[in-house]
N, C-alpha and C positions, 0 to 999 in steps of 0.2 A: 150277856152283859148285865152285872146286877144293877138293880133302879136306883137315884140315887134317893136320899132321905130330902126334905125339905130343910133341913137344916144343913145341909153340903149344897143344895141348889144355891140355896142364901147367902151361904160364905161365898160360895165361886161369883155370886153377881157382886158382892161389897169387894170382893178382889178386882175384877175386873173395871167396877167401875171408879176403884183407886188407879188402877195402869192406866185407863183410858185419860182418865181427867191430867195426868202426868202429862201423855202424849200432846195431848190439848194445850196445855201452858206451854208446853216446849215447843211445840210449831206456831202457835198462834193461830189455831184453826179449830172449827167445830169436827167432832165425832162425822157428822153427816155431811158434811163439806169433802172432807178428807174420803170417807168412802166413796164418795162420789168419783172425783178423782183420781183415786186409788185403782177405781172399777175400771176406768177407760184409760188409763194408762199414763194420766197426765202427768205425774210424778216426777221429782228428780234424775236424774242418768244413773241412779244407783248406790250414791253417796250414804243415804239415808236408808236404802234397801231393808236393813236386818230392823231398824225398827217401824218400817212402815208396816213388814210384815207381820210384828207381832202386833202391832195396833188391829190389822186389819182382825187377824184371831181372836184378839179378843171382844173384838164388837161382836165377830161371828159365834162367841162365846156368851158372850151376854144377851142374846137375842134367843139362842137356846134353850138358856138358863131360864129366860123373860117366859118362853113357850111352853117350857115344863111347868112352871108355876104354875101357868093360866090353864091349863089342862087339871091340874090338881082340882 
């Protein structure tokens, strides 16, 4: 798997932390609220399924993102 550059690390976290801040305004809930939550299942019956899911990837994306930098 090629490494990515610092400049694709950057874009993927100004991306993700555009989705995430979406997500945020649209439920009325913090990023870490929500994972919390999210973790132990307390969520909806399923309604919201496809986009809690993508919320949850992308936090798990920008945490990633967050780790390659600091390793840089």
């Amino acid at each position: 798997m090629p490494e990515l550059t610092i400049s694709e690390i950057l874009s993927d976290l100004r991306m993700a932390e555009e989705v995430i801040s979406k997500f945020e305004r649209r439920y009325w809930i913090t990023s870490d609220q929500f994972f919390e939550l999210y973790s132990e299942g307390l969520l909806d019956d399923g309604e919201h399924a496809e986009d809690f899911s993508e919320w949850a990837g992308f936090l798990k994306l920008k945490q990633r993102r967050k780790s390659a930098v600091a390793v840089r």
